[in-house]
C-alpha positions, 0 to 999 in steps of 0.5 A: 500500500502507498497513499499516492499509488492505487494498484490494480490488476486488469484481465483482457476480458476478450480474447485476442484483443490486443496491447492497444486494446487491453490499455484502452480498456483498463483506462476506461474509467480515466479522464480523457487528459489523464497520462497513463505510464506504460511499461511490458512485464517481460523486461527489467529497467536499468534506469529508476522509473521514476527519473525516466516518466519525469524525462518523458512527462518534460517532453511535452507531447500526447505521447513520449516514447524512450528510444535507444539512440539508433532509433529502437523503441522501448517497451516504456511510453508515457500516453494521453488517455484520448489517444486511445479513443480510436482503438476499437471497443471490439477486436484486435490491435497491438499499440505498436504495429496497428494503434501508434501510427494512427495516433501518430497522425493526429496527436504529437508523439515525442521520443526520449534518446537513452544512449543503451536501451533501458529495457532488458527483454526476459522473454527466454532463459537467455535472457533472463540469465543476461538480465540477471548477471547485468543487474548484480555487476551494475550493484558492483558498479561494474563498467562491464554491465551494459558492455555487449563486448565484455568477457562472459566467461567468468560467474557473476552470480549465485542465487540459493532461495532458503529452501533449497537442499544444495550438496557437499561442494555443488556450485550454482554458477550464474544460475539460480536454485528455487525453494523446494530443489534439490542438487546433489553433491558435486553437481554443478550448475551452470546459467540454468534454473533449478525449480521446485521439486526438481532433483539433480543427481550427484556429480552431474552437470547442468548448463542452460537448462529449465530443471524441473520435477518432471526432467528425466535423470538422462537429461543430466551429464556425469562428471568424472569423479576426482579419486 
C-alpha cells in the first residue's frame, strides 16, 4: 500500500484483443487528459522509473516514447488517455504495429534518446540469465554491465532461495536454485534454473537448462569423479 499509488490488476476480458486494446480498456474509467505510464512485464529497467516518466512527462507531447539512440523503441511510453479513443471497443490491435501510427497522425508523439536501451527483454532463459548477471555487476558498479563486448566467461552470480537442499561442494554458477530443489553433491550448475521439486543427481552437470520435477535423470551429464 502507498497513499499516492492505487494498484490494480486488469484481465483482457476478450480474447485476442490486443496491447492497444487491453490499455484502452483498463483506462476506461480515466479522464480523457489523464497520462497513463506504460511499461511490458517481460523486461527489467536499468534506469529508476521514476527519473525516466519525469524525462518523458518534460517532453511535452500526447505521447513520449524512450528510444535507444539508433532509433529502437522501448517497451516504456508515457500516453494521453484520448489517444486511445480510436482503438476499437471490439477486436484486435497491438499499440505498436496497428494503434501508434494512427495516433501518430493526429496527436504529437515525442521520443526520449537513452544512449543503451533501458529495457532488458526476459522473454527466454537467455535472457533472463543476461538480465540477471547485468543487474548484480551494475550493484558492483561494474563498467562491464551494459558492455555487449565484455568477457562472459567468468560467474557473476549465485542465487540459493532458503529452501533449497544444495550438496557437499555443488556450485550454482550464474544460475539460480528455487525453494523446494534439490542438487546433489558435486553437481554443478551452470546459467540454468533449478525449480521446485526438481532433483539433480550427484556429480552431474547442468548448463542452460529449465530443471524441473518432471526432467528425466538422462537429461543430466556425469562428471568424472576426482579419486
Amino acid at each position: 500500500e502507498h497513499p499516492r499509488i492505487d494498484l490494480q490488476m486488469h484481465r483482457d476480458p476478450f480474447e485476442l484483443r490486443g496491447t492497444g486494446g487491453i490499455l484502452k480498456d483498463a483506462t476506461a474509467d480515466l479522464a480523457d487528459d489523464d497520462y497513463v505510464l506504460v511499461a511490458a512485464a517481460n523486461q527489467i529497467i536499468s534506469e529508476p522509473l521514476a527519473p525516466v516518466a519525469d524525462a518523458l512527462a518534460s517532453l511535452g507531447g500526447d505521447v513520449g516514447v524512450a528510444a535507444h539512440e539508433e532509433g529502437q523503441p522501448s517497451n516504456i511510453l508515457l500516453i494521453r488517455r484520448k489517444c486511445l479513443l480510436g482503438v476499437p471497443d471490439i477486436g484486435f490491435m497491438d499499440l505498436k504495429e496497428q494503434a501508434m501510427p494512427a495516433i501518430a497522425r493526429n496527436f504529437s508523439v515525442q521520443v526520449k534518446f537513452y544512449t543503451d536501451s533501458i529495457g532488458l527483454p526476459v522473454r527466454s532463459l537467455k535472457d533472463y540469465i543476461a538480465a540477471a548477471r547485468w543487474y548484480h555487476r551494475s550493484l558492483k558498479h561494474d563498467p562491464q554491465s551494459r558492455d555487449p563486448f565484455a568477457e562472459n566467461c567468468v560467474a557473476t552470480f549465485s542465487i540459493v532461495e532458503d529452501g533449497a537442499q544444495m550438496g557437499a561442494s555443488a556450485q550454482a554458477l550464474d544460475s539460480v536454485v528455487l525453494a523446494g530443489a534439490t542438487v546433489g553433491k558435486g553437481a554443478n550448475i551452470v546459467r540454468s534454473v533449478i525449480c521446485p521439486g526438481a532433483n539433480v543427481p550427484d556429480h552431474a552437470t547442468v548448463m542452460d537448462q529449465v530443471v524441473g520435477s518432471d526432467t528425466p535423470r538422462s537429461a543430466f551429464r556425469k562428471q568424472p569423479v576426482q579419486a
